[in-house]
N, C-alpha and C positions, 0 to 999 in steps of 0.2 A: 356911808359911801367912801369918803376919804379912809378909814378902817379897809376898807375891803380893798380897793385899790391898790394900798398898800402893802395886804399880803398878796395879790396877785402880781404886783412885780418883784415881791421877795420868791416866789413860788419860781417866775421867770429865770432872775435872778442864779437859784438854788438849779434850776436844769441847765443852765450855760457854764455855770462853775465845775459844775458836776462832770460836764462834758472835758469841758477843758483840761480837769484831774485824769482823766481816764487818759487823756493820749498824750505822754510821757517823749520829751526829747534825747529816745535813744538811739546811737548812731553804731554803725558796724561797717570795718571799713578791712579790706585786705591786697594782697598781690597775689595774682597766678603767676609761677613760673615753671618749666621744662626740668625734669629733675636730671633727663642724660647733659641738656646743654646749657643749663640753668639761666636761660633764654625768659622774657618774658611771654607769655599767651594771651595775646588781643584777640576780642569778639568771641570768647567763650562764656555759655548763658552759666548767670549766678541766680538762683532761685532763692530766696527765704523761704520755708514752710512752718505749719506750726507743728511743734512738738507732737498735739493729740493727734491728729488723722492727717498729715501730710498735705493742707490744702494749703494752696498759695497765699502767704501773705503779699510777697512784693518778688520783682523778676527787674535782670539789668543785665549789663552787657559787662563783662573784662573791657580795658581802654586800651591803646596804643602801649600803654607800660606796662600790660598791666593788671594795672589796678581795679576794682570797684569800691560801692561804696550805698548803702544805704542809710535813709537819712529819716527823724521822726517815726524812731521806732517804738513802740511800748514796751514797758518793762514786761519781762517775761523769759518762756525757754524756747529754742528755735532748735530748727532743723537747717544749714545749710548744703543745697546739694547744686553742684556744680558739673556740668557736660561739656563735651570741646569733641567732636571727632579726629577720629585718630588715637585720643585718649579715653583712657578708663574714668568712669564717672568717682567720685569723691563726694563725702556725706562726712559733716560736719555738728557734732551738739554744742551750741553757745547758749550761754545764759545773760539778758542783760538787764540788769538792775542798778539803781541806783547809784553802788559805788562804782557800778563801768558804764556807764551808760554812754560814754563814747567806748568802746571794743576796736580795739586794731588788733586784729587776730594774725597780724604780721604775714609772712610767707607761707604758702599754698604749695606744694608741689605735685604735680601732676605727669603718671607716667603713662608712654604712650604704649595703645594694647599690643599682647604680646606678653606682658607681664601678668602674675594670676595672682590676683588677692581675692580674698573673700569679703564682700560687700554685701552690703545692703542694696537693693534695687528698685528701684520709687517708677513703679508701673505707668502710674500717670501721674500730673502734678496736676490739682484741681484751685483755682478759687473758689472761695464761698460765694465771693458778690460778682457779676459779671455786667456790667456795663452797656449797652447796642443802643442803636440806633432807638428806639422806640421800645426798648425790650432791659427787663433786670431780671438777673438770672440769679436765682440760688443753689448753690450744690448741698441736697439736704442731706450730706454725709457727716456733716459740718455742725448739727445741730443735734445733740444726742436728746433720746427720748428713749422710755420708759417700754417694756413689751407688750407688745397688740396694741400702740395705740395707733390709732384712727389720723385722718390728716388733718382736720380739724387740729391737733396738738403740733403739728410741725407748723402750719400756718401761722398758730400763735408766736411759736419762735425766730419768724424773719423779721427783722429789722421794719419799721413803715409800715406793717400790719396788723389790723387788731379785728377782733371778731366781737360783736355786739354779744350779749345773752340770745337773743336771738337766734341765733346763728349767723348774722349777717357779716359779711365781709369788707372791710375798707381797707386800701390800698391809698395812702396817701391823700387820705383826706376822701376819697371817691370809693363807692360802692362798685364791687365784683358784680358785673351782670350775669358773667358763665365760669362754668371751670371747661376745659376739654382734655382727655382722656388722649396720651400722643395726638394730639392734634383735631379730635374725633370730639363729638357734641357726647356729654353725658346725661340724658333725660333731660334734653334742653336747656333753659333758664334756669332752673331750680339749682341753683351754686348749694345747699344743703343737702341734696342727693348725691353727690360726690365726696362733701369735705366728710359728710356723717357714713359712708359706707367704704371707703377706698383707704384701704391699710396705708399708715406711712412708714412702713419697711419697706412696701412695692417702688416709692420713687426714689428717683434719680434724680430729679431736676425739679424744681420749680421754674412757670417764668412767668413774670409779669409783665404783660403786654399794653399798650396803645393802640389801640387798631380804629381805620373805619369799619364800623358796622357795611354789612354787606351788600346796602345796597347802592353802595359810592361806588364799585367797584374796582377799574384798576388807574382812573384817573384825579384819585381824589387830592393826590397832591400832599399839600401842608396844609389839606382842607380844616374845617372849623371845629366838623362834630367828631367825636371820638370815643370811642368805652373801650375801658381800665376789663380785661380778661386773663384768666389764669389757665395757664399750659401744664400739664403732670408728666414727664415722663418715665418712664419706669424701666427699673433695672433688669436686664438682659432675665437672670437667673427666674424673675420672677414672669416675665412672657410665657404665654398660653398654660397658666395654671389655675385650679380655681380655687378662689382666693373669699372668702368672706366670713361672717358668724352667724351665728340662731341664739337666741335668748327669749329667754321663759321665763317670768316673773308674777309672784300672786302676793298680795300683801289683807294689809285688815282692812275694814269696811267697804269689801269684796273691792278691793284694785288691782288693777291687773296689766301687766303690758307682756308682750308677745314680737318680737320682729326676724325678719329673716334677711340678708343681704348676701348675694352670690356675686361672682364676677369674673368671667374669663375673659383675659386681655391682652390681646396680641399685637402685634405690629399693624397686621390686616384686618384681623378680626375681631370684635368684641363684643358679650354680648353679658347683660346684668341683668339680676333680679332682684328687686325689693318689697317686702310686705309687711305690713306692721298693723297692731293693734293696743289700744291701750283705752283707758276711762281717766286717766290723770293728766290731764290736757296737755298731752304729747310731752310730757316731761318722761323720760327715758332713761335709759338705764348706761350711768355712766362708764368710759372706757380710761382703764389706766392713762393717763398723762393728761389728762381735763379735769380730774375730778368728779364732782355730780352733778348730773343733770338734772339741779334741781329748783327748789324754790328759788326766787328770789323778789326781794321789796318792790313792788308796783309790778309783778307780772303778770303771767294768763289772768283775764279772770275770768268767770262764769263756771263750770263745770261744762266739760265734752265729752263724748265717746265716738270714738275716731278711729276709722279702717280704710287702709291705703294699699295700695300694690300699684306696680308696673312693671314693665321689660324696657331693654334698650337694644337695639342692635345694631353695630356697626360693622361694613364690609367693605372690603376694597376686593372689586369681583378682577379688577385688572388693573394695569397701567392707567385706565381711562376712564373707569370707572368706579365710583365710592357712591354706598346709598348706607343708610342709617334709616331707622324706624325707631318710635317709642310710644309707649300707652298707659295712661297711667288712670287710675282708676281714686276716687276718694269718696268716703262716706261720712258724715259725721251729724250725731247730734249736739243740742248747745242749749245750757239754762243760766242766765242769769239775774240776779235781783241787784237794779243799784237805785240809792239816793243821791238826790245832788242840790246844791244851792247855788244858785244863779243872781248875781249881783246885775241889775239892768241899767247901763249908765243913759241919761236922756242929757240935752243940754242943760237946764234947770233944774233935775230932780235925778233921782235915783229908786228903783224898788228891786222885791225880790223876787224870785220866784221858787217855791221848793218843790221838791217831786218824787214819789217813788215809785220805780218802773219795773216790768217782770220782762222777761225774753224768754221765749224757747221758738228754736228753730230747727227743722231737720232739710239738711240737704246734701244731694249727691252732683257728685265734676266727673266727666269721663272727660279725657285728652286726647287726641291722636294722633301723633305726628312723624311726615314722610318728608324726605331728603335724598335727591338725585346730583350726584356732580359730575359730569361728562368732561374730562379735557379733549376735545374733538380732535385736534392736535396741540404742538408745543405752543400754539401764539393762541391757541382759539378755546374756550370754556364754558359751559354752559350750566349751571344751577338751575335745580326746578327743587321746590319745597313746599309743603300743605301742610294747613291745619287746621283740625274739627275740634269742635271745642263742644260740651252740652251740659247743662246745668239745669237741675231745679232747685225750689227752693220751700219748705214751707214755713212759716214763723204766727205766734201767737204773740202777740203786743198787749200789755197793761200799763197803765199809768193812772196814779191817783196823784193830783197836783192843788196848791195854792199859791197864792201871789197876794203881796200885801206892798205898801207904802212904808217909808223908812221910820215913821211912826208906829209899824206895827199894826197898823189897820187893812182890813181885808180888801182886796179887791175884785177876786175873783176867785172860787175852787171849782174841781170838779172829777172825770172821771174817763179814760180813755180807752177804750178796747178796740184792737185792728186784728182781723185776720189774713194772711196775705200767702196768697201761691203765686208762682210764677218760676217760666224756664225760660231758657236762652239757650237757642242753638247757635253756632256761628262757625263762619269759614275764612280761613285765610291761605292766598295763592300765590308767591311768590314764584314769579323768573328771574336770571340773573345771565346777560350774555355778556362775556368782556373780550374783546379782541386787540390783540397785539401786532404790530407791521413791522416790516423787517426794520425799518427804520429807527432807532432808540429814540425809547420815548414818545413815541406817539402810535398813542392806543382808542381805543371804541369802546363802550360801554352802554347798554342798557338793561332798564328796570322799570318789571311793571310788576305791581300789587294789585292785586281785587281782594277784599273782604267782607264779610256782610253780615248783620246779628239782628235776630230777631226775639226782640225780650218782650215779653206778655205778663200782664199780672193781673188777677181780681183779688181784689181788697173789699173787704165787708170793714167796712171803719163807722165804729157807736162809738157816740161820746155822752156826756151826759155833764150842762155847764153850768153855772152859777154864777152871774155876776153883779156888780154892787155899782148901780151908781153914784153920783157924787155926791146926789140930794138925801141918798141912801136906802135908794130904792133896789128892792131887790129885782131882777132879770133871770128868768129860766132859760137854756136852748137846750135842746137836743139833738141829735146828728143821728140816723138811722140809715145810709145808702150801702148800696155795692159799686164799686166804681171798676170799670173794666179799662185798665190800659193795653196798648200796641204798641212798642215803636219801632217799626222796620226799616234800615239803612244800609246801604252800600255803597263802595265805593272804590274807585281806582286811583293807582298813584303812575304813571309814566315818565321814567326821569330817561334820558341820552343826554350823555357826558363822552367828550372829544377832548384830547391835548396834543398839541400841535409845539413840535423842540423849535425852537427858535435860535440858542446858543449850546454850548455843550451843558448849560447848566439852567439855563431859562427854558419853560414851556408856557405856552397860552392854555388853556383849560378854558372851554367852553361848556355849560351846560342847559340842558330845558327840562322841568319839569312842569307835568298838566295833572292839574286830579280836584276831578271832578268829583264832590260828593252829594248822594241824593238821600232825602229821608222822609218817611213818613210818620207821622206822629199821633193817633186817635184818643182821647179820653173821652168815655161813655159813662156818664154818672146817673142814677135810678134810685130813687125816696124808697124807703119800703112800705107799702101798700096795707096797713095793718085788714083791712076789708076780707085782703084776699092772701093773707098771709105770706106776701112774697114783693120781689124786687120788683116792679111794672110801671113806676112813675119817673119816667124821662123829666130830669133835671138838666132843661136848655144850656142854664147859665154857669153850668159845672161842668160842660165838656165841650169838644173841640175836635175838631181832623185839618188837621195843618199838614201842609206840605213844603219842606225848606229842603232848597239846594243852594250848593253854593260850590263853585267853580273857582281853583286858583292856578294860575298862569304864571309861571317864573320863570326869566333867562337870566343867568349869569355871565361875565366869564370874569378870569383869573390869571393875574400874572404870576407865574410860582418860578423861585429861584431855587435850589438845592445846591448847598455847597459844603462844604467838609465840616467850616467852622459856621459858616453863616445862612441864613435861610429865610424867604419870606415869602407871603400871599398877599397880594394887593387885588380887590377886587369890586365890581359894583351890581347890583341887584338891581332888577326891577319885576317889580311883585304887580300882579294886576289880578285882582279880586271882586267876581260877581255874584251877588248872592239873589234870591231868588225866593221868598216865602209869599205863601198861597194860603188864606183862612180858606180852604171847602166850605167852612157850612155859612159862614158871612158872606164869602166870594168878595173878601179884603184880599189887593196883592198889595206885594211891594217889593220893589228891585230898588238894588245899590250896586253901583261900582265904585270900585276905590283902586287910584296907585299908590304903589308905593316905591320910592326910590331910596335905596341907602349903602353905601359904602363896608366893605371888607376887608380886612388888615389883620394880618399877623405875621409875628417874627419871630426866627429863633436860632436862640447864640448857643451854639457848642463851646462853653467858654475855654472846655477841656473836655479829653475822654471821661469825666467823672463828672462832670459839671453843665447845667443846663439852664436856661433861661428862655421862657416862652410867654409870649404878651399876643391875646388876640382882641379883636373886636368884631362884633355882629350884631345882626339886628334880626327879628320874628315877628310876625305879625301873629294874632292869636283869635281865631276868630269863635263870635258866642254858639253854645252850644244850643238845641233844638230846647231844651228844659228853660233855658234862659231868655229864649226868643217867645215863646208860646203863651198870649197874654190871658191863659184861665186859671184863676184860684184852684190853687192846690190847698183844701183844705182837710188832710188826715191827722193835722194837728190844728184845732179849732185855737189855742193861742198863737199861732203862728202860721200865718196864710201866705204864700209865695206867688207868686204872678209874675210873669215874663215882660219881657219889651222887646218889639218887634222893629222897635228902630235903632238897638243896640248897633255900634261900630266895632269893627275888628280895633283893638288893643295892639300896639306896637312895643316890644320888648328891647330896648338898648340895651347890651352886653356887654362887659369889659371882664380882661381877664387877664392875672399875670402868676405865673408859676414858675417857681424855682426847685431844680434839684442837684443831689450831689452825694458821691458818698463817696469815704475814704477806703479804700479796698485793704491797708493792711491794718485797719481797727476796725473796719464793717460801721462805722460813724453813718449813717445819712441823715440826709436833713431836706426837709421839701415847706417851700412855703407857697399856698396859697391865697392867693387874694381877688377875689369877683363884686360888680357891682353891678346892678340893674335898675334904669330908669324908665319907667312907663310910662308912653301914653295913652290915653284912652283906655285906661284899666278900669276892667269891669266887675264894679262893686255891687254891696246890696246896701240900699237906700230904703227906712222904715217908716213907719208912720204909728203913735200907739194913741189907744183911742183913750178915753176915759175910763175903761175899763179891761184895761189891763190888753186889748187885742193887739198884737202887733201885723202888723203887715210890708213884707216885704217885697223890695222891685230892684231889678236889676237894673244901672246906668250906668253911662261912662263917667270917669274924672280925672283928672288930670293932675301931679304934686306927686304920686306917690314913688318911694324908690327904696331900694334895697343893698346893703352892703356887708361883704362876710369878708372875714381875715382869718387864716390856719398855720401856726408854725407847729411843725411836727420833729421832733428828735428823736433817732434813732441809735444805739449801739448796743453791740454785743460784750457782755461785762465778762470778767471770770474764766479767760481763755476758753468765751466762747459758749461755757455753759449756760446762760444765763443773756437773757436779750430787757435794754431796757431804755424803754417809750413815753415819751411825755408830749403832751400837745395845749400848747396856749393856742383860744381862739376867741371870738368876739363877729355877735353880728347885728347889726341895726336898722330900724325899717320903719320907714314914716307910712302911716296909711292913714285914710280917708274918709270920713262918711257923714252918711247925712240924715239926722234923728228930729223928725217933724219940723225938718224945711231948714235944720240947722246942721251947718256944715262943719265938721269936729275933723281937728290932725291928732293921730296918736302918735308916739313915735316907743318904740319899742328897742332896749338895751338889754345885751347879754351878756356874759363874760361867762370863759369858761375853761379851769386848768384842768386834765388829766396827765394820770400816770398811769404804766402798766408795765409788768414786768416778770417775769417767767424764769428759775433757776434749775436745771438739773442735776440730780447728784448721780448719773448714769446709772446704774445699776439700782442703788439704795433709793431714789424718790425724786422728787420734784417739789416745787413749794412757785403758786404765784399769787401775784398781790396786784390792785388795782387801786384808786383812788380818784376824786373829782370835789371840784368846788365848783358851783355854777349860781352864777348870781344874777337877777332878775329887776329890771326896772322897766315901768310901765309910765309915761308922763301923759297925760290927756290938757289942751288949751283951753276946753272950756271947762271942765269939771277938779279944777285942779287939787282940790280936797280930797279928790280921788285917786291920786299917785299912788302908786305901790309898790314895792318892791320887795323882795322874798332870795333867802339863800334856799339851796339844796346841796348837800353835802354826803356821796356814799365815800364807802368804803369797802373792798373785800378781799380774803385772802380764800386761798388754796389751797391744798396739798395731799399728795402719798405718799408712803411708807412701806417700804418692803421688809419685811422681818423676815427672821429663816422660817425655817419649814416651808415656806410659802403662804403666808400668810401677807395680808396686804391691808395698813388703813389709810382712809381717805376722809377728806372733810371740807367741805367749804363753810364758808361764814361771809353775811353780806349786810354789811349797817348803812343805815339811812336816817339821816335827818333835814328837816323839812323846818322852816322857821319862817312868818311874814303870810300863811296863810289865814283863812274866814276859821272860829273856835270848832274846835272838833276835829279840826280838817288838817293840824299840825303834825308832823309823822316823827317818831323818834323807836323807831322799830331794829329787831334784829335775828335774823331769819340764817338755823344753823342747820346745814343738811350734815349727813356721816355715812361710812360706811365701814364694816371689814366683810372682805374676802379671803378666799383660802384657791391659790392655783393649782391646777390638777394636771396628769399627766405627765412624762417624763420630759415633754415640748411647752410643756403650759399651754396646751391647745384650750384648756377649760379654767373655768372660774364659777364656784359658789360663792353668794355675794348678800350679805344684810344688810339694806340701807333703810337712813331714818330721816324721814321730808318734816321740816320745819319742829325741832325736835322742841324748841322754845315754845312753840304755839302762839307767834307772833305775827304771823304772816295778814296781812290786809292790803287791799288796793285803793290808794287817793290818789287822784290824778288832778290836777286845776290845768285849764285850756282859758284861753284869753284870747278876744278879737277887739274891734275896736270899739265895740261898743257896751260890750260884757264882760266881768270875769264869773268863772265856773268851778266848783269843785265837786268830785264825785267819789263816793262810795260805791266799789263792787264787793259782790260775792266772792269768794274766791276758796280756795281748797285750803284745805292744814292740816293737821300734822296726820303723818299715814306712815307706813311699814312696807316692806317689799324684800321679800326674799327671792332671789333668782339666779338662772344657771347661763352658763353665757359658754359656745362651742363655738375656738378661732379654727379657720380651715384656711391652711395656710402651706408654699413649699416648705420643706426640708433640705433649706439649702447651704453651704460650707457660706461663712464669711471669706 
């Protein structure tokens, strides 16, 4: 521990120093004066730029004599350009380094127009990073990349963002819920159907937003809730053209991937298509400036075959009206084989359980989704938005398992097989009315939701058991039913929100939300009948039609200040919560009401235009689910029986939050720290009971001690004037939980630590190289099993890179090391997974690329995963794919247009 420690504050240590090197105290200091009357020129703008692409480092004014002066500059080569009406603009090359790092470039002289030199002419001056209220702005002219890459590759190079393997997105610690296309939804939620299909030569801008989600509408204030969204805008030349590629790839042991992406995108109109197909679990075919899209240590696993398509369409038919449509279509098969060993902590003892399980599942998602925006006039709005949703799903379950005692003695084996179908339709309704008064600052808002899903399953679940009492007697069971679930529910949300100005800078913000949820719940369980060859034997005691509602009633209001540097919400809640469940076939009810009252707080310091500080607090009530309330044995897994409680209490959530940001605009430095804690109570756990043979049974209750704590420092800067961005995040998160193993109440508390780095270089034209890194460190403390501490490193690694040779020839490669240390034997990982590629681009544009890539060329690739709860530790073997081939042809369709 003390070891580890202390390289994670050498690691700390090593990114603050690191920082500190990079931003160099250079200074650049001069005088403007009049060349006819050699007169001094005050309040003439002095821009710094940088040398590559003319974007803004720093901007300032001529003084009364004068002079200016820039201060904290980095070593490096500049562009000074300088403006004054009445005069001709002036452009200046400095260089400052080390021996001049104070530069007094002495006298300026500036003549006024009328005189003709031949200049240079700086069209517009851009910063890279831009600053707003709620909003960071990147100008991706700023970030050079590689040809036809994808956005996905520009995202990687902003300052604060990093993209999981995944493709998932994080901004400062918080996940991208959308990207939108000028403004405009791009296939809804799916942020991977944007960053994977939309060129980054098409934008102009990136921006990173804060927003309320839509249904706060226009009174939300300095409200609580808020999602992290990303803005693209796109450059003039590339509007209403169409813009996408097609790829065709077939490799060895028949693999195959196939996708198509179009895209016309206008100011008004837009409208895309995507289709894809492949058998190598959606790992695809990599685009210059990412590398490959390929294996890596602990990913997919199972085997798929996967077929997707959709449309999007966006319009603005007028001033008043914008509507949008999209549909998305997905198919997929799935096989997996995994083993796993399960470590079972009890108060007094410990056993194991092992098991090896089969999967195959087919199922199909259709999507539907419609968007109405009406500005009825300038103060008045109206959103109407749906969505159909339909799923089925089919899957084949195996499982062959045993369980033994820490001596190695048996306790129980046996044999599992589920069959299960089941669909889901479901609908979702949103309105959205927000009104404005001529009065500033006091506005109207409403919001009502209806949604509703209807999931259906029959399950044929054989088991076939084996277990060993303690006398040593053996025990047969068998399980032979069909079991028919329903669970049908719906529900509305109705919020109206009011703010009423009070000063020029104070408003009241009143709000009420009602939402009422209603659900019905049936499990029908049936013996199978060997007699008469079929299901017909109604099992009483394995089913159920319950009926639970529950109704929540909340008024708020809110004092909000907004002011330039300063800002806060003070508020108080009162939550009033009825629930309502109904056993039909017992004709058991039971009704609860519950209030809740609790306070709302938050602040926030403009400490500066670059600089920010934000502290809230909140509180949630969290009420149990129909699955958790409904007191019949769920028994499709004969070792583990679950059963509801119907006297379950809603859970109340304490929230504290505090975040900081900042960023230096002429090094592009930022820095954001986050830090959240959450105290529960009445958090609803799972509480066990195991028999003497090995049965466990689990119930859901409340309990009270448990709480949660995360900390995130995240560094950002762009190295190498610019080419090159580079990211490091120390983090730490801790969490005491709860539970209760045959009447014995157990604290766990759970510690992480965890350094990354990441970091992306372009050599513009010739290639790219990026590297990544992490140390994450693992401790688990249990009070009553204390022999049973644990703790475990994990340790990746992985690099990057392309290569352009002449003729057009291109290679590429990634490489991704993993090691695993402090797991159960076998289950240790020290793996190293090498994708490759070369291509050859075609065309006089390089519209085309033939391309041979080679997945897992080492043949190392496998999936171990360990999960841990508070009463368990787990570790798993999957299936997973390896090494395969692919050859493929890749067609960009894209303008021809002048830089």
């Amino acid at each position: 521990m003390k070891a580890f420690l202390t390289l994670w504050l050498l690691l700390i240590i090593t990114g603050i120093t690191t920082f500190a090197q990079i931003k160099q105290p250079g200074k650049i200091s001069g005088q403007l004066k009049d060349t006819l009357t050699n007169l001094p020129i005050a309040d003439a703008t002095v821009a710094l730029l940088s040398s590559n692409d003319s974007s803004l480092i720093a901007n300032s004014f001529s003084g009364p004599g004068g002079f200016f002066e820039f201060n904290n500059i980095a070593f490096g080569e500049y562009r000074l350009y300088i403006t004054y009406m009445g005069y001709q603009s002036r452009m200046l090359t400095l260089q400052v380094t080390r021996d001049t790092s104070a530069l007094l470039i002495g006298t300026i002289w500036l003549k006024k127009t009328g005189f003709t030199l031949k200049e240079v002419e700086i069209k517009e001056i851009k910063r890279v990073i831009t600053l707003k209220k709620d909003t960071v702005e990147y100008n991706a002219a700023a970030f050079k990349l590689r040809e036809n890459a994808l956005m996905e590759s520009l995202l990687k190079q902003l300052p604060g963002v990093t993209i999981d393997k995944d493709g998932t997105i994080r901004a400062q610690g918080k996940i991208i819920s959308k990207i939108l296309v000028e403004g405009k939804s791009f296939f809804g939620d799916d942020t991977k159907m944007a960053s994977h299909n939309i060129s980054a030569e098409m934008i102009d801008k990136v921006q990173l937003i804060d927003r309320k989600p839509d249904k706060h509408g226009l009174t939300g204030g300095l409200g609580e809730e808020t999602e992290k969204v990303i803005n693209v805008t796109i450059k003039k030349e590339h509007l209403n053209h169409v813009t996408g590629r097609v790829v065709a790839a077939y490799g060895t042991n028949g693999r195959f991937v196939t996708s198509a992406g179009l895209n016309r995108i206008g100011k008004k109109q837009q409208i895309s298509f995507i289709g894809d197909g492949n058998n190598t679990n959606n790992i695809g075919i990599g685009e210059p400036g990412t590398g490959v899209y390929g294996f890596e240590p602990n990913g997919s696993v199972g085997v798929s075959n996967n077929w997707n398509a959709g449309i999007n369409y966006n319009d603005e038919i007028n001033e008043k009206i914008r509507v949008s449509a999209n549909y998305y279509l997905s198919n997929r098969s799935f096989e997996n084989m995994q083993s796993s060993v399960r470590q079972n902590i009890l108060p007094d003892s410990i056993y194991y359980y092992e098991q090896n399980s089969s999967n195959k599942n087919k199922s199909t998602y259709h999507s539907l989704n419609l968007r109405l925006e009406y500005q009825i006039d300038s103060l008045t709005a109206l959103t109407v938005s749906s969505r159909a949703n339909y799923s089925n799903t089919n899957s084949i379950l195996g499982n062959q398992y045993k369980t033994y005692n820490s001596k190695g003695l048996p306790i129980n084996s046996g044999s599992l097989n589920n069959n299960i179908a089941g669909r889901i339709p479901s609908f979702f309704l949103d309105l959205q009315f927000d009104k404005k008064f001529k009065k500033p600052g006091r506005t109207f808002s409403a919001y009502l939701n209806y949604r509703s899903d209807d999931n259906s399953q029959k399950i044929f679940n054989k088991s076939d058991n084996l277990f060993m009492e303690p006398s040593g007697t053996e025990k047969k069971d068998s399980i032979d039913q069909l079991i028919d679930n329903r669970d049908f529910s719906y529900a509305y949300v109705l919020r109206l929100s009011y703010s009423e100005p009070i000063t020029k800078h104070e408003f009241l913000e009143f709000n009420y939300t009602y939402f009422p949820n209603f659900s019905h719940s049936q499990k029908q369980s049936f013996n199978y009948n060997a007699s008469k060859g079929g299901y017909d034997i109604y099992n009483d005691s394995l089913s159920n039609d319950l009926r639970y509602d529950f109704q929540i009633q909340e008024v708020n209001i809110k004092l909000n200040s907004i002011k330039e540097k300063f800002g806060y919400s003070l508020g108080l809640y009162a939550q009033l919560n009825a629930l309502y469940n109904h056993d039909l076939r017992l004709q058991n009810v039971y009704r609860k009401n519950s209030l809740f009252l609790f306070p709302f707080a938050l602040f926030n310091w403009n400490i500066s235009e670059d600089k920010n500080l934000i502290f809230t607090y909140g509180a949630m009530s969290e009420q149990p689910t129909v699955a958790q309330l409904q007191p019949v044995p769920d028994n499709t897994n004969p070792l583990y029986i679950k059963i509801g409680n119907p006297d379950l209490k809603a859970a109340l959530n304490n929230n504290f939050t505090l975040n900081y940001k900042s960023f230096n605009p002429r090094t592009t430095h930022t820095l954001f720290i986050n830090m959240a804690a959450t105290i529960t109570g009445n958090k609803i756990i799972n509480t066990s009971w195991i028999d003497s043979v090995g049965r466990q049974m689990n119930q859901y209750v409340n309990t009270n001690g448990t709480w949660y704590m995360y900390g995130e420092i995240t560094n950002s800067v762009s190295i190498f004037k610019r080419q090159a961005t580079l990211n490091t995040t120390t983090a730490f998160n801790r969490r005491r939980d709860i539970s209760y193993n045959n009447g014995s109440k157990s604290r766990t508390i759970d510690l992480q630590f965890r350094q990354l780095f990441t970091t992306n270089f372009s050599f513009k034209e010739r290639g790219d190289i990026g590297a990544s890194g992490s140390v994450q460190y693992n401790i688990t403390t249990y009070d009553l099993q204390k022999q049973l501490n644990t703790s475990y490193f994990t340790y990746t690694l992985s690099l990057n890179g392309n290569l352009n040779l002449p003729l057009g020839l291109v290679l590429g490669a990634d490489i991704d090391y993993l090691l695993n240390t402090g797991r159960q034997a076998g289950y240790n990982l020290n793996i190293t997974i090498l994708n490759a590629y070369i291509g050859k681009t075609l065309l006089s544009h390089k519209q085309a690329v033939v391309r041979l890539q080679g997945f897992d060329l080492l043949k190392q690739n496998v999936s171990l995963r360990r999960s841990m709860d508070v009463n368990y530790i787990e570790d798993v073997r999957s299936q997973i794919l390896q090494r395969f081939f692919l050859l493929s042809f890749t067609y960009y369709l894209k303008p021809l247009v002048k830089d």
